[in-house]
N, C-alpha and C positions, 0 to 999 in steps of 0.2 A: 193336512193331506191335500187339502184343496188346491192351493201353488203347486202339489206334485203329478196331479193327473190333468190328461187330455182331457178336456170337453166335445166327449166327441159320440154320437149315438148308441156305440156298439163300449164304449166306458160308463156310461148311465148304464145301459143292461146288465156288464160288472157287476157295478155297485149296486144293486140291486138285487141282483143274485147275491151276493156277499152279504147283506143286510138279511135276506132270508134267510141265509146260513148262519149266518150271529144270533140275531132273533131265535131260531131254532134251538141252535148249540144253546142259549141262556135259558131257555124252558126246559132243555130236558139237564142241565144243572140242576137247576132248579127243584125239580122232579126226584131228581136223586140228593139233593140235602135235603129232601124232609124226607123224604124215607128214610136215611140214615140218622136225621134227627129222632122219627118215632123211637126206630132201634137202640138209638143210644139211650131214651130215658126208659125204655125198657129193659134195656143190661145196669142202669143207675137202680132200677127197683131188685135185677139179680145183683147186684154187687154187695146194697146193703144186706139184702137175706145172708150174704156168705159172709158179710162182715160181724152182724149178727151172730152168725152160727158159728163163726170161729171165740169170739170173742164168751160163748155159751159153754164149749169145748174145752176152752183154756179155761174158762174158771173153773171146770169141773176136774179137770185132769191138775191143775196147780193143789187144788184142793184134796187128790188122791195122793199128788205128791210129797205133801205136806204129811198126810197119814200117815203113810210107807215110812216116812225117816221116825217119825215118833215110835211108829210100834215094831218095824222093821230096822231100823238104824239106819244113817245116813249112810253107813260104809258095807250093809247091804243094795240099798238102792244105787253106789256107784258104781257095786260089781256088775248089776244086772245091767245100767245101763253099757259097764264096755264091753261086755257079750255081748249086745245087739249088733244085729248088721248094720252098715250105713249107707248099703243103697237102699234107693228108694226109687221105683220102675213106674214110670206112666205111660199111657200109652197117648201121643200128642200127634193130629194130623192138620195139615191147613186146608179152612174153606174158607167160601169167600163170599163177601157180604155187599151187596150191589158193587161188587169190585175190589172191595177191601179184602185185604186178606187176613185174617185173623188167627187165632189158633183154637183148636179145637183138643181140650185133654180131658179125658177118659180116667178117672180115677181106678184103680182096679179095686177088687176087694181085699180086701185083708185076707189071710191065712188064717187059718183056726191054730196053726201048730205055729207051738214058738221057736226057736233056735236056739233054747235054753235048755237046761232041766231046770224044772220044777220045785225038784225036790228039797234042797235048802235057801227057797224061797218064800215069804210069806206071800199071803193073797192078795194084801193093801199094795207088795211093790208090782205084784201082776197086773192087779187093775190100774194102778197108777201106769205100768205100760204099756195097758190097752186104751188107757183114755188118749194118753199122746199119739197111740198112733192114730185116733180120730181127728187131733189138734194137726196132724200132718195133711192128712186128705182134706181139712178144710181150708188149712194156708194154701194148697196147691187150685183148689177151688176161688179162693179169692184171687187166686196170683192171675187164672185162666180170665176170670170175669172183671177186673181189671185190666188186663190187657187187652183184653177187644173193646172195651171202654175206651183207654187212651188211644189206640189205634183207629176207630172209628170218629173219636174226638176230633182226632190231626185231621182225617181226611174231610170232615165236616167245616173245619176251618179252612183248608185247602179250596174243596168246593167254593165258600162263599167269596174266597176272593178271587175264583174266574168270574164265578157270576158280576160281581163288583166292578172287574175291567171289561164283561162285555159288556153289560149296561151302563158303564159310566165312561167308556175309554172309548172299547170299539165302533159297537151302536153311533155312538153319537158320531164320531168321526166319520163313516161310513155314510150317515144320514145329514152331514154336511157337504160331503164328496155330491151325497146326489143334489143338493139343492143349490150347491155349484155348476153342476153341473147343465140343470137345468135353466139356470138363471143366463149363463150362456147362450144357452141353447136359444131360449125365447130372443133375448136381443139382436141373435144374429135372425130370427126370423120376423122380429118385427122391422131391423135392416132391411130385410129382404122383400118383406113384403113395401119398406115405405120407398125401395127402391122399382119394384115394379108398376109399383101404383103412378111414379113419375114417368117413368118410361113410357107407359099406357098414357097418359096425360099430353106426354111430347106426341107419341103418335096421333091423337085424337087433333092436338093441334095441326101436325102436319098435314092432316086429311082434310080439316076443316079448309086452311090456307091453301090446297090443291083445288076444293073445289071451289073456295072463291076466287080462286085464279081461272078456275075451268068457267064460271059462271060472267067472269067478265070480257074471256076471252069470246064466248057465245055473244053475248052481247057485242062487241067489238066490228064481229062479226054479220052483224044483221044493219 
């Protein structure tokens, strides 16, 4: 960038303003990937609890399903499961996390009443379809804590490679610009100054040579 700018007093000021601005802009980067850093291994300790806890729900609800076909029959637990409904309603809003936008879902509660009858069903295939509908609210829970995971992951990488090109690309660039700048700057003043210094020298000569021309002319004179 140096061959591309003026060296000139009011392009030092520039780049100096620009340097503060970079400088800046790279601390409060900075500032915001570790705060999103804290967040993310904060959601990495929510993530495993729900991976955990799905993985706690599946084995309990596999384990009721298993039941239900022994004591219930397999081909009661397939009627029950094609009477289910198969929506499944969350309620999901976006906030936003030092700028990240993430998602935010609200599990609802379950219903106490089923969309069945009851009545030629046994209790092993009810509970086996109350345990899964627990194994649902938990995948929708991992799916949630998960994805603001990965989302906050990208913008953490993201960040680190501004930070990366202002302190390795711009910064420097910029703090080259000024030491160009200056470097100029100084030569043309030590020019300046080694030119006045001769100027003042020619004159002192010339004064000198005036008055010993004036001092012989005196004499000359007498």
């Amino acid at each position: 960038m140096a061959g591309q700018i003026s060296p000139t007093r009011s392009a030092l000021l520039a780049s100096k303003a620009s340097l503060k601005t970079a400088t800046g802009g790279a601390d409060l980067l900075k500032r915001k990937r570790d705060a999103l850093i804290g967040e993310f291994f904060a959601l990495v300790k929510d993530a495993l609890a729900a991976r955990e806890q799905l993985g706690g729900v599946s084995k309990g609800a596999y384990t009721s399903l298993f039941g239900a076909k022994a004591w219930d029959s397999p081909e009661a637990v397939e009627s029950l499961s094609l009477a289910g409904s198969g929506d499944y309603a969350v309620d999901m809003q976006i906030e936003s996390i030092y700028g990240v936008k993430v998602p935010r879902i609200n599990v609802p509660e379950r219903g106490r009443q089923v969309n069945f009858s009851p009545i030629n069903v046994g209790a092993r295939t009810i509970q086996a379809a109350t345990d899964f509908g627990g194994v649902m609210e938990a995948i929708v829970k991992v799916a949630a804590t998960e994805t603001k995971l990965r989302r906050i992951g990208e913008e953490i990488k993201k960040t680190s490679r501004r930070v990366n090109a202002l302190e390795q690309v711009v910064i420097p660039g910029i703090q080259g610009d000024i030491r160009f700048i200056r470097g100029v700057l100084d030569q043309r003043e030590r020019e300046e100054s080694f030119r006045l210094k001769k100027i003042k020298a020619k004159l002192e000569r010339d004064k000198e040579e005036k008055n010993v021309q004036a001092g012989q002319h005196g004499t000359a004179a007498d």
